[in-house]
N, C-alpha and C positions, 0 to 999 in steps of 0.2 A: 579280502577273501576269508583270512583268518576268522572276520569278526563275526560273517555272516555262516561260517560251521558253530562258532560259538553259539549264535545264538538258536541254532539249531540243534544244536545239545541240549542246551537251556528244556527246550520245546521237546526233547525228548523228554527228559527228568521231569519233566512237569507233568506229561501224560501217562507216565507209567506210573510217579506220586496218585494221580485219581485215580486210575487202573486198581490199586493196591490199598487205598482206602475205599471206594468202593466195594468190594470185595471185605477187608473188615467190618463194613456196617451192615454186611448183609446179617452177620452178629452167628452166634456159635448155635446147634442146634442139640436138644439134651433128648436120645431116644431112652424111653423111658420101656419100648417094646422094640424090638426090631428084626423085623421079618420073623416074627417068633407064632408059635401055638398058644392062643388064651381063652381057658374059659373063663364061665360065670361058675361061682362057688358049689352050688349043686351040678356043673357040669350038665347041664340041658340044651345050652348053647357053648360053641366053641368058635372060636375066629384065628384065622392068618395071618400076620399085617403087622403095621407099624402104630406106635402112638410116641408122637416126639411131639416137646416144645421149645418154640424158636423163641430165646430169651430173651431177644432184642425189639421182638414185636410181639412178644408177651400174648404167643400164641401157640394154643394146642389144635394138635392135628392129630386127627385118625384115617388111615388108610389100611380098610381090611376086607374080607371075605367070607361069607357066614363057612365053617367047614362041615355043620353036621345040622343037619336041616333039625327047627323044631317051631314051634305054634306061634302065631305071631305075639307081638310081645315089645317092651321096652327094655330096651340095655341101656343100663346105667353105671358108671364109670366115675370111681369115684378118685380123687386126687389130695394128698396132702403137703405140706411144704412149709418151712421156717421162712420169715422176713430176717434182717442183719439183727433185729432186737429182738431176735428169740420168739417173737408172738408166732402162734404156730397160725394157720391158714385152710382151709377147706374148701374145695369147691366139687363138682361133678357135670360131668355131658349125659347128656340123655338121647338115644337116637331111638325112633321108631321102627320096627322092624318086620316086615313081612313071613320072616325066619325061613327060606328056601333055600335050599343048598346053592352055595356059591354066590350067593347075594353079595353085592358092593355093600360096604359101610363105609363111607367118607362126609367127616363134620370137622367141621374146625369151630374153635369158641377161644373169648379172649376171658380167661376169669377176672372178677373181681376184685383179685387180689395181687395190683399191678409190682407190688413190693418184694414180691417173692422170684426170686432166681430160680432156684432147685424142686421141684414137685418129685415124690414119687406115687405110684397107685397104689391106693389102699383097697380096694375094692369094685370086684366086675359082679352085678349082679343082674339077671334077665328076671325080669316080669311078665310072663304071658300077660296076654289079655282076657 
């Protein structure tokens, strides 16, 4: 009887070990906006919303909301970041945009530049068309 709670224990410690690594590899998420107000640099367009990158899948995400209606247009989003050897890194999302108030923005992108941990935003700029 003994042997059969042991190993029952066992079966526990084993499932809460995956339970607790899975959960670490979902890996750390870096919000770089969150739930915050951002324009573009002339302030023509403005948005609500999050931009994190989940470091472990070397992905950025944007979830936002247009807040102040303007022409339709390209927002572009620009990102910079160091690799461990100092070489610095660039990339940028581009979303097209209808520009109506309260408009959904949601893109995800994997950059280029799979080396890089830490990004932060350099630059939100709108493009009418």
């Amino acid at each position: 009887m003994k042997r059969r709670l042991r190993h029952g224990a066992d079966g526990l410690f084993v499932a809460v070990a995956c339970f607790v690594a899975a959960g670490a590899a979902a890996g750390d998420i870096e919000y770089l906006k969150r739930n915050e107000r951002f324009c573009d640099t002339a302030e023509v367009l403005c948005l609500r919303g999050t931009i994190s990158y989940r470091v472990n899948e070397r992905l950025f995400e944007i979830s936002a909301r247009v807040e102040t209606a303007a022409p339709p247009g390209t927002l572009r989003i620009g990102f910079s970041g160091e690799n461990r050897q100092g070489r610095r890194r660039a990339t940028s999302i581009e979303v097209a945009l209808a520009g109506r108030h309260s408009e959904i923005v949601s893109k995800r992108m994997i950059p280029d530049a799979p080396d890089v941990y830490s990004w932060t935003v350099d630059s939100i700029i709108y493009v009418p068309d």
